[in-house]
N, C-alpha and C positions, 0 to 999 in steps of 0.2 A: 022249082025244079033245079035240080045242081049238074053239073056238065061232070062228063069224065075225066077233066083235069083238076077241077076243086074239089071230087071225092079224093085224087092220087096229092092233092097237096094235104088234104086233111089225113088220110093216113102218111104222108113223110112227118107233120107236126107231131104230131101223136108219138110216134118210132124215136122223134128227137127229144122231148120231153120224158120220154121214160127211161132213154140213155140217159137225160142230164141226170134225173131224179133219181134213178141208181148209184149213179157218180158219183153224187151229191149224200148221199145214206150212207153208201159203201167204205168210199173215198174218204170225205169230209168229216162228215159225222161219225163214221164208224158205227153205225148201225146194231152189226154183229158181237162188235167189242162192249155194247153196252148192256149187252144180255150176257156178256160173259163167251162167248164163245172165241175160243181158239187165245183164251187169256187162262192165268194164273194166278191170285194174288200171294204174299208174300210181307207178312209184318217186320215193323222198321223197330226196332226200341231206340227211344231216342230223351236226352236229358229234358231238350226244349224244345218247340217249333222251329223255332230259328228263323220266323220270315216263311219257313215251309206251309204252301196252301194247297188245296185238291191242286187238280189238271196240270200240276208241275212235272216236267222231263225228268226221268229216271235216265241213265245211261249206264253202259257197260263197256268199259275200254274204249269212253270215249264217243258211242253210238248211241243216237235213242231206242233205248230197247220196252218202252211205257209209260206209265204217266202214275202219277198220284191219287189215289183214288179218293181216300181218306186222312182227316189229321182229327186224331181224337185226340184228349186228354184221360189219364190214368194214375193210379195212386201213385206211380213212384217217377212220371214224367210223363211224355208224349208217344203216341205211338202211330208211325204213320203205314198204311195201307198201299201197296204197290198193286197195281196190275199190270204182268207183264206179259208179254207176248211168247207163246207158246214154242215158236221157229228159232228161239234163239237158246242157248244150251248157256247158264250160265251154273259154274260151277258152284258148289254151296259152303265151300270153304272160302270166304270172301269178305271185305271190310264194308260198310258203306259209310258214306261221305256227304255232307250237305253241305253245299257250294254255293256260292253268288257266280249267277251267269252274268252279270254287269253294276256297273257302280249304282245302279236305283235300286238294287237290294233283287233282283229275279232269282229265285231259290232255285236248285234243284239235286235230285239224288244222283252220285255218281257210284256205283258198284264196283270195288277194283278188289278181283281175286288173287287169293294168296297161294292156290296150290290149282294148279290148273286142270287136276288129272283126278280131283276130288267129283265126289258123285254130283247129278243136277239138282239146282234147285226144283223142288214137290211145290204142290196148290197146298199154301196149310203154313209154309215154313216159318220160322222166326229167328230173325237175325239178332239174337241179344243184345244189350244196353253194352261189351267191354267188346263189341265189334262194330260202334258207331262213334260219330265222330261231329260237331255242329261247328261252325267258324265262328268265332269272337264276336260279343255284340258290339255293332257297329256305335250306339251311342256311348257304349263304356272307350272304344278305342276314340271316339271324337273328344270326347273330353279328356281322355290321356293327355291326347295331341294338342287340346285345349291348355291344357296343363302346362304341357314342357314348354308352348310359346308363350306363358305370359310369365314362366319363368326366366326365360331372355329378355334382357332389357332391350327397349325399343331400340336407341340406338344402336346399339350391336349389330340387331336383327338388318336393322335398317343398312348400317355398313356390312354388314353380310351379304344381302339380296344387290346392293350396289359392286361388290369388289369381284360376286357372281358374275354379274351383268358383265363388267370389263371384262375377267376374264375368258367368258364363250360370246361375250356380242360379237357379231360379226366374223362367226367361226360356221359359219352353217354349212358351207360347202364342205368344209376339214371335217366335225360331224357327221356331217352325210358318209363321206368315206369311207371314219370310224365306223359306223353303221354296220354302213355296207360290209368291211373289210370284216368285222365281228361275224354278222352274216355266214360269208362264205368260209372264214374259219369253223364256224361252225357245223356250214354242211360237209366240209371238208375232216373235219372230227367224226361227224356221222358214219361217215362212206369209210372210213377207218379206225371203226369205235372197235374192234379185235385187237388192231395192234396197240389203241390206245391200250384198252383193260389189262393187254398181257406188259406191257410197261408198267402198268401202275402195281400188278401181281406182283412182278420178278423186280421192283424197286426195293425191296427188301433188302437184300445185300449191299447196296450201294448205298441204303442210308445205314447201315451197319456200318460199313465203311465209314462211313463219316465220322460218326460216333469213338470208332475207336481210334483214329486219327485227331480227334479233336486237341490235342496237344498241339499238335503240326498245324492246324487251323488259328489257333488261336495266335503261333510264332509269328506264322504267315502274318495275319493280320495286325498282329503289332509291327511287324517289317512293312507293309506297305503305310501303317500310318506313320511311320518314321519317314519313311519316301516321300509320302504326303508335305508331312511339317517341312522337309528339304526343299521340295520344289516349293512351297509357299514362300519358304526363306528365300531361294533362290530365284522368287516372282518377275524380277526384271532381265536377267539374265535367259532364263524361260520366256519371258516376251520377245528378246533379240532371236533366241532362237526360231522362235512361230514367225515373226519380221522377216527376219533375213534368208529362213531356211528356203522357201521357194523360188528365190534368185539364185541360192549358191548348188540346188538342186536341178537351177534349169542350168547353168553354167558344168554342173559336173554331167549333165547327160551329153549337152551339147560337146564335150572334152569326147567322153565315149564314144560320140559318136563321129568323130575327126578320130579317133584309135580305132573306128571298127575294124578292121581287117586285122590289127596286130593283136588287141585285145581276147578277144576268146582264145587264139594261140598259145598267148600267155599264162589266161586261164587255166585252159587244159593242162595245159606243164606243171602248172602249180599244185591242181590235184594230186599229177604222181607224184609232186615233189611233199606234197601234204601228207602222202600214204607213205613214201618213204621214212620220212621225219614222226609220223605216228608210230612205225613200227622201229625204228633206233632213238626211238624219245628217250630211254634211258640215259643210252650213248651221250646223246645231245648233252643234258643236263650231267654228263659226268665231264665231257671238255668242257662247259661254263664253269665247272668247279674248277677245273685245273688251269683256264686262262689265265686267272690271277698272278698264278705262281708263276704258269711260264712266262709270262710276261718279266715278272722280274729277274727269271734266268735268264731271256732275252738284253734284260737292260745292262745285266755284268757282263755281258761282252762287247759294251762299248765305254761302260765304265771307267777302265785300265785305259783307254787312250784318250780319256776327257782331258783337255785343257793342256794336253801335251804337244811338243814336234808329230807324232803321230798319228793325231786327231780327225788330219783329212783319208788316213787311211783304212777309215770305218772301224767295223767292229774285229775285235781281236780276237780271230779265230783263226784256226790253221786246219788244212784237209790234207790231211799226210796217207797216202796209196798202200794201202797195204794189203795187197793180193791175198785171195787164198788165206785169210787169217780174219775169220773161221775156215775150213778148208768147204767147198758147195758138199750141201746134200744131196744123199745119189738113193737113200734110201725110200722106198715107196716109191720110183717112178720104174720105168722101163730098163730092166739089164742093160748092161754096158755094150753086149755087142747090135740090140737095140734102137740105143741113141743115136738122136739124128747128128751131125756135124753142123758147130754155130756157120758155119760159112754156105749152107743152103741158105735158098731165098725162094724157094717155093712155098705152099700154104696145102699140107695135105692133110685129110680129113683127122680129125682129132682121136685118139685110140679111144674105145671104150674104158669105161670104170672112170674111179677117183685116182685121179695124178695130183700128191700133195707129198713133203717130207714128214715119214713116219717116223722120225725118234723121239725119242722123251716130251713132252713139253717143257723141260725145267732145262733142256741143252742152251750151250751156247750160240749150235750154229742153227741161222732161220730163223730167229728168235719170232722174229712179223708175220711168222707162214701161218699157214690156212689152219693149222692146228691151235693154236691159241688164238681162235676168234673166240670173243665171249658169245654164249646162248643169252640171246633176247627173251626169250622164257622161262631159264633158268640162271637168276641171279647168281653166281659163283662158278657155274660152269662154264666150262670151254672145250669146243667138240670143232670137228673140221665140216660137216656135214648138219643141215636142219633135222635130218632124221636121226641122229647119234644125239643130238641138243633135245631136244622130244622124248628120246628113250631115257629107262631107266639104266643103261647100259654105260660104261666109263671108256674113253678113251684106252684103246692097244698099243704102244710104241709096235713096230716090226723089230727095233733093234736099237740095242744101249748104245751103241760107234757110233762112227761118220759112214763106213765101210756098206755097202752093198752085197748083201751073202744070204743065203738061203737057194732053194728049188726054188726056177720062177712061176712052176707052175703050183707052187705051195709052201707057206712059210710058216716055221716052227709054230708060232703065236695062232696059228688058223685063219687071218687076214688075207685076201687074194689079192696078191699086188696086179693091177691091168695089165690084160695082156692083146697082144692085136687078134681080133674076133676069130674065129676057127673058122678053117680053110682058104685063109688070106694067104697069099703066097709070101716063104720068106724076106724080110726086108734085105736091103743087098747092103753091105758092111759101109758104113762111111769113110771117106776118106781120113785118113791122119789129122785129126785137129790141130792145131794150132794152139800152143797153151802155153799158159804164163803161171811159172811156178817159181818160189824164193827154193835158195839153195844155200846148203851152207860152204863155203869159199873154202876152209877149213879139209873138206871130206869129201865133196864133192855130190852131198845126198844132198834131195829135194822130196818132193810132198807130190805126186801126179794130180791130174785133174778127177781119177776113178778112187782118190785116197788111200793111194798104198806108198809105200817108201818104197825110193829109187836113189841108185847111188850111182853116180857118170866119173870114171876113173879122174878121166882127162880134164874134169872140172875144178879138181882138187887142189889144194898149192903144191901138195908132195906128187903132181899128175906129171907126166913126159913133158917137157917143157910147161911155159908159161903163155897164156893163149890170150891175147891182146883183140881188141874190137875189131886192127885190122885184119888178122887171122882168118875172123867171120867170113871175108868177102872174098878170097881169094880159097880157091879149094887145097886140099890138102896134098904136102908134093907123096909120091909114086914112090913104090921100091920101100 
């Protein structure tokens, strides 16, 4: 008699054993797969076995997608039998490949498609003999490698496998990192394998370049093995350098650094003074041309009192006053009634436009005025303004004289002489300047400081009497 807990154990054994035994069919054995269902096969044309036996892995990009069902032989090679699994889509424009899964020779088919949008592989297909592929027999490559080592003489080999040794013994950690570092370059290549391809695409150009530069390359490279041959010539001197540079580097920081506050100062100056000197670098290099000479004009006026009584009285030169001779230019600034009196000492705002003398450039008088500056952009020209040096346009004299003449509100030539800005009230007349002009003894005329001829009776020798320094001081008598 059995209780009602050993009939409820015998049906749970029961329920468990026909779970496992399904598992075991379904699962394991594939039961279903060996009657064909939910499979496809698919012929292999292949030269040789290769190692290839039944129940070997088929794969498809890498996944098991089957097994081997079959390896027959055939008149014109081998041919092997796939059955694959029905769920998986593999295209029928595709290579196949038989591969070592490990160094004891484990064979298997690897499927890798060539056009991915081609129709499925059908039950029936045949992948031709010029779309397969078998890896090198393994006994012909042993003996190659048989070969090439007993072509090496022992010892050789023998100090080969030793000068190895020395050089990676004891490098395992440095290795490892190599490793590693390869590694994650690697994954780091992956994760930006678009930017790589388009680098490797649009490198074109750049090795184009090269190519057609290869002149320049080659120069280059004969100048740096000249550089080379130098510093090897110069090998101990090049040592002092490498010796001593780190002392005289800590010495020049430590100098910097006892100048910091004055130093950047300097700096910064030197910039502008850099920018300056870049833009009159012409200038520059035309007074090193003429140093020479001036120098020697320099030295003949100490010459004539070398070795003589007058030797201690330097160089022999005289600075004789000669007023008004050129007479001032009056042309191009502000009319006469205008000008201010040199005896102000005030500072008022500066009139608009360009205040420079407009005559000729080839005159006597001003010769250093603003008009014969040379254009730094234009070799041979001379303009008073950056924008007159720029254009294609030539210098306007206002006037061939010394003299000041024209409307000042417009001058013959079309040039606007400055004038004080509109609706400025008028300026208020200056007082009588003061002015120093030669005169001739003779006649009594002089030269003004507005450049007109002036003739003073009483200055004359044939004038009403003769007029003495004391004269000056005491006013003139009445009546």
């Amino acid at each position: 008699m059995t209780t009602r807990r050993i009939k409820v154990q015998l049906v749970l054994f029961v329920v468990v054993s026909v779970v496992a035994a399904g598992s075991m069919l379904l699962g394991y054995m594939r039961v279903p797969a060996m009657f064909g269902i939910g499979r496809y096969t698919v012929t292999v044309e292949l030269p040789e076995s290769a190692g290839l036996y039944p129940r070997a892995n088929v794969t498809y990009r890498g996944t098991e997608v089957g097994r081997v069902e079959d390896v027959r032989l055939t008149d014109t090679g081998v041919q092997a039998v796939l059955s694959l699994r029905s769920n998986v889509a593999i295209p029928s424009d595709l290579d196949a490949e038989v591969h070592s899964q490990n160094a004891v020779g484990e064979q298997y088919v690897a499927l890798l498609p060539r056009d991915g949008a081609a129709p499925r592989l059908r039950d029936g297909d045949v992948i031709s003999l010029d779309r397969t592929s078998v890896p090198p027999d393994i006994n012909d490559l042993l003996d190659d490698t048989n070969l090439g080592l007993e072509a090496i003489p022992a010892d050789n080999l023998e100090t080969v496998i030793d000068e190895a040794y020395t050089a990676v013994g004891g490098l395992g950690p440095e290795i490892q990192r190599i490793v590693k570092g390869g590694t994650a370059l690697s994954i780091d290549a992956r994760e930006n394998l678009d930017s790589l391809t388009a680098l490797i695409d649009q490198s074109q150009p750049v090795l184009d370049s090269q190519t057609e530069t290869a002149d320049a390359v080659n120069a280059w490279a004969a100048h740096l093995a000249t550089t080379v041959r130098q510093v090897a010539d110069e090998d101990s001197g090049v040592r002092g350098l490498l010796e001593h540079g780190p002392g005289a580097a800590d010495e020049s920081r430590a100098l910097l650094e006892r100048l910091q506050p004055t130093v950047p100062i300097i700096l910064a100056n030197l910039v502008s003074v850099g920018d300056v000197a870049l833009a009159y670098r012409n200038d520059i290099e035309q007074l090193l041309v003429l140093l020479p000479s001036a120098t020697a004009i320099l030295q003949g006026f100490i010459l004539p009192n070398r070795n003589t009584i007058q030797d201690y009285q330097g160089a022999y030169l005289a600075f004789n006053m000669n007023l008004n001779l050129p007479p001032p230019c009056t042309t191009g600034f502000l009319p006469f009634r205008q000008m201010r009196s040199p005896s102000e000492v005030d500072a008022p705002e500066r009139p608009e436009g360009d205040l420079y003398c407009r005559i000729p450039q080839d005159s006597d008088s001003n010769v250093r005025g603003v008009r014969n500056i040379p254009c730094e952009t234009r070799p041979g020209k001379r303009a008073p303004t950056v924008a007159l040096c720029e254009s294609d346009e030539s210098y306007i004299p206002l006037n061939d004289g010394q003299n000041w003449k024209g409307d000042p509100n417009a001058t013959l030539s079309g040039q606007d002489i400055p004038q004080l800005p509109p609706g400025s009230p008028p300026p208020q007349r200056p007082p009588t300047p003061i002015a120093v002009a030669p005169y001739d003894p003779a006649t009594g005329t002089y030269i003004g400081p507005d450049g007109q001829v002036y003739r003073q009776s009483d200055l004359g020798q044939a004038g009403p009497g003769v007029t003495s320094w004391q004269d000056l001081l005491v006013p003139p008598p009445q009546g």
